[in-house]
Structure formats: structure tokens, C-alpha cells
C-alpha positions as CSV (number, residue, x, y, z in Angstrom):
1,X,90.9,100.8,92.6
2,X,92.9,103.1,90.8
3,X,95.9,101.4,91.9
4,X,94.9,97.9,90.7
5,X,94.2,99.1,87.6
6,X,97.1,101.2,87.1
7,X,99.0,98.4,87.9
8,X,97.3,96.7,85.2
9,X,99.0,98.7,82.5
10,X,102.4,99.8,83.9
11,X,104.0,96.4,84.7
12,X,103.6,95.1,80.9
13,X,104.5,98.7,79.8
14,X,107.6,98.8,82.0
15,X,108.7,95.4,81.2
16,X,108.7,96.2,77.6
17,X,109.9,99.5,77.8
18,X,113.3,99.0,80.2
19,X,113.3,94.9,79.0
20,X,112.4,93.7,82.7
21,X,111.9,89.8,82.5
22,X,108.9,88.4,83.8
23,X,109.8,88.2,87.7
24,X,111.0,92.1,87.6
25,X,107.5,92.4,85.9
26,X,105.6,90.5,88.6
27,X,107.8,92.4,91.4
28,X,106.7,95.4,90.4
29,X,103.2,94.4,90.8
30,X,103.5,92.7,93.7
31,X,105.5,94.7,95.7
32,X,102.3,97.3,95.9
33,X,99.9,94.4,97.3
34,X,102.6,92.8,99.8
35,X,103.4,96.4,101.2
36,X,99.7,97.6,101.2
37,X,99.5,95.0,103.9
38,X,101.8,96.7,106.4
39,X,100.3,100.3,105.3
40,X,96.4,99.4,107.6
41,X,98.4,98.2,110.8
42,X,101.0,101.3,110.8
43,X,98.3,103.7,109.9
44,X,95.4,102.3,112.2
45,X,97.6,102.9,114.8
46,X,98.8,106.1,113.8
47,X,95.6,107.4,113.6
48,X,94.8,106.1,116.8
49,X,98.1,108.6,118.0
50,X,97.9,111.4,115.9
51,X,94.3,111.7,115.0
52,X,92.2,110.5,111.9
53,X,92.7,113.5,109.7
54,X,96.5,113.6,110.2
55,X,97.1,109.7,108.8
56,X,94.7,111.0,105.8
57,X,96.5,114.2,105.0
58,X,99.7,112.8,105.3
59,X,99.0,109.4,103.0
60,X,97.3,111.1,100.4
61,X,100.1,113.4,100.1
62,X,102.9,110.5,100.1
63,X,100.8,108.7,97.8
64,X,100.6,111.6,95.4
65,X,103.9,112.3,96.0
66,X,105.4,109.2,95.1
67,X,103.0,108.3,92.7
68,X,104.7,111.6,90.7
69,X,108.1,110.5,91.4
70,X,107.3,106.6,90.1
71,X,106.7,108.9,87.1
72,X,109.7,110.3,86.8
73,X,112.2,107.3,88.4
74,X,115.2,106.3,86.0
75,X,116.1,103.3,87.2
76,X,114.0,100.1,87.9
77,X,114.7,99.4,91.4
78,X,113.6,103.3,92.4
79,X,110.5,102.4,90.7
80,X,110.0,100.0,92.9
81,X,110.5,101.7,96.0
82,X,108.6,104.5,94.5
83,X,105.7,102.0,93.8
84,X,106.1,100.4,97.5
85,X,105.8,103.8,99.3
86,X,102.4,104.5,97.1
87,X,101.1,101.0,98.3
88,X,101.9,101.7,102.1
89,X,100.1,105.1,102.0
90,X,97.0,103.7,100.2
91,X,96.9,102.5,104.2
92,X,95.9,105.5,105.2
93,X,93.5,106.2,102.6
94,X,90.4,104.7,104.5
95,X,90.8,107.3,107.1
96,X,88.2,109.7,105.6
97,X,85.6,106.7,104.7
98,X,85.9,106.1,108.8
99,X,86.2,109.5,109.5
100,X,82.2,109.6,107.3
101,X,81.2,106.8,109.2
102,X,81.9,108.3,112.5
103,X,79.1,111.3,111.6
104,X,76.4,108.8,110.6
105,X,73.7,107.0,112.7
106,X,74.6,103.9,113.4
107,X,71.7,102.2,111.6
108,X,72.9,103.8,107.8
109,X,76.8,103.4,108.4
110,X,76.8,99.6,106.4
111,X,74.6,101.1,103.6
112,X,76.6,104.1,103.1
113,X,80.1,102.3,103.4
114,X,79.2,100.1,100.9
115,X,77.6,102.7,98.7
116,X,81.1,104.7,98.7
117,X,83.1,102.0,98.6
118,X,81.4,100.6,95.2
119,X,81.1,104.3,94.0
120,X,84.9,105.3,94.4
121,X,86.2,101.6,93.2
122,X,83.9,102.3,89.7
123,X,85.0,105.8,89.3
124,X,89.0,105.1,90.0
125,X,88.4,102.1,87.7
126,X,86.9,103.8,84.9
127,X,89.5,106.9,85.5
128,X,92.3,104.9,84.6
129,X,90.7,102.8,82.1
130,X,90.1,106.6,80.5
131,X,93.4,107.9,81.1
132,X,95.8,104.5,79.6
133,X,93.3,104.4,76.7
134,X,93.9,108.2,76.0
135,X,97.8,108.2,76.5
136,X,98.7,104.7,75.9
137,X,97.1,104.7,72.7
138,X,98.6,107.8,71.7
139,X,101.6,109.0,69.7
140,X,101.6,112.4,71.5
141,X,104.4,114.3,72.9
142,X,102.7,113.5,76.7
143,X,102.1,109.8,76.2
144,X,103.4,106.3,77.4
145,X,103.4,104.6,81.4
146,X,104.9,107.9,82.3
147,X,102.4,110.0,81.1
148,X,99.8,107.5,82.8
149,X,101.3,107.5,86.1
150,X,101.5,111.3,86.2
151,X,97.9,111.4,85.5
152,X,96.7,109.1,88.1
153,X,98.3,110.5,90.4
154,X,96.3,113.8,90.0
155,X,93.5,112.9,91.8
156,X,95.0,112.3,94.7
157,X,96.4,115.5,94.8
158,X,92.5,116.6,94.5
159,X,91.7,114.5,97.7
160,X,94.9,116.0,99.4
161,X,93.4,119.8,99.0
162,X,90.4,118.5,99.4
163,X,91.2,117.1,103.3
164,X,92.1,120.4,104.5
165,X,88.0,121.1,104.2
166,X,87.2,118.5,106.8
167,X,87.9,118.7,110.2
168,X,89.7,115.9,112.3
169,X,87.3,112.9,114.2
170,X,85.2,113.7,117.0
171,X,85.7,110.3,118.1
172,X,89.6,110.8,118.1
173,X,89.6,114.2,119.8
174,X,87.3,112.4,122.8
């Protein structure tokens, strides 16, 4: 969710501020949706290999990661490879939602998958809704699309520390 929404704010702001014309605008968007397609197939499978908690640690690191350095890239074509490396980790993102699911009776599992799903969507969502309105609209020193994707790529880095807490799948280690 957060990355829909962020998405939502740092094409346009982009565009305007390195004068992209309308198809760099719409790559820059894009190229986050046609990669997060790969990102399930790769990570599925490396999960399968390497174990659950692995793919998770690993992809919310790499999309913290490179959600910093998009913050930081100089040139518009790093951006974009910045911005394609967040959308194949978000891939491995649903690892811990499975990795829930897997310590749940089978009869609650739907509820409780939808139930986080909705829950984390609305709270990523608002997040960056927050976070553009406070530094988008702002003529501080830590302002502009910089600012914002710096800032939502913080929690991330919350969900990274917070991995090391859990243990890998029972299921995988069977």
C-alpha cells in the first residue's frame, strides 16, 4: 500500500522536478508494478529453498535499502532501477503474513488474512498520505520527493528489526 501510494506522489514530483516528459513519468510508475510481478515467482521459490524467514529478512532489507538510495539517486535512470529493485522485493514481503498463517487453525486463517491485509493496506495508506502532506507541503529544510521517500522507507526498516523476533516456518523446516 505504501508503495502505491508513494508512487502516487513521486512520479508527478519527479517529473516536475528533473522535467521528465510524461512517458519517463509513467515509467517510473510502471516499472514498480511490471517488476513486482517477477518479485512472487522468484521469492515463492526462494522461500521454498532457503526458508520463509530468510526471503522476508532479506526483501525487507532490499526494499529498505533501495527505497533509501531512490532517495538519494542523481540521475533518472538510477531512479528507476532503484525503484525496480524496491518493487521486486515487495515479493517477498508476504512471507511473514504466510509465515502467520502457518501458526493458525485452519478454520481462522481466511478471517485473519483478510483482517491484516485490510489493516496494513489502511495504515501504509494513511502513513504516506501523512508523511507527503507533512513534507510536500512544506518549505523546510527536510522537505520535497526526497524527503518523502526517505521517510517511507523507515518503516520498513522497522519490519526488518522487527523479523529478527520471529523464528523461521515450521512448515519449511519439516
Amino acid at each position: 500500500a505504501m508503495e502505491c501510494n508513494l508512487l502516487t506522489f513521486l512520479s508527478p514530483c519527479v517529473a516536475v522536478a528533473w522535467g521528465l516528459d510524461s512517458v519517463d513519468e509513467a515509467t517510473l510508475s510502471s516499472i514498480v508494478f511490471g517488476v513486482s510481478l517477477l518479485g512472487p515467482f522468484f521469492c515463492g521459490w526462494a522461500a521454498d529453498s532457503f526458508g520463509r524467514w530468510t526471503v522476508a529478512l532479506v526483501c525487507a532489507f532490499a526494499n529498505s535499502a533501495f527505497g533509501v538510495l531512490s532517495a538519494v539517486a542523481g540521475r533518472y535512470w538510477v531512479l528507476v532501477a532503484f525503484r525496480a529493485a524496491v518493487g521486486f522485493s515487495i515479493g517477498g514481503m508476504m512471507q511473514p503474513y504466510v509465515m502467520l498463517m502457518e501458526w493458525l487453525p485452519a478454520k481462522t486463517r481466511g478471517a485473519w488474512a483478510m483482517l491484516c491485509t485490510s489493516i496494513s493496506w489502511v495504515l501504509g495508506g494513511m502513513y504516506v498520505y501523512l508523511v507527503a502532506w507533512a513534507v510536500l507541503a512544506s518549505d523546510a529544510r527536510f522537505s520535497g520527493w526526497r524527503a518523502l521517500v526517505l521517510m517511507c522507507a523507515l518503516p520498513g526498516w522497522l519490519a526488518f528489526a522487527g523479523l529478527w523476533l520471529l523464528h523461521e516456518s515450521p512448515r519449511w523446516l519439516l
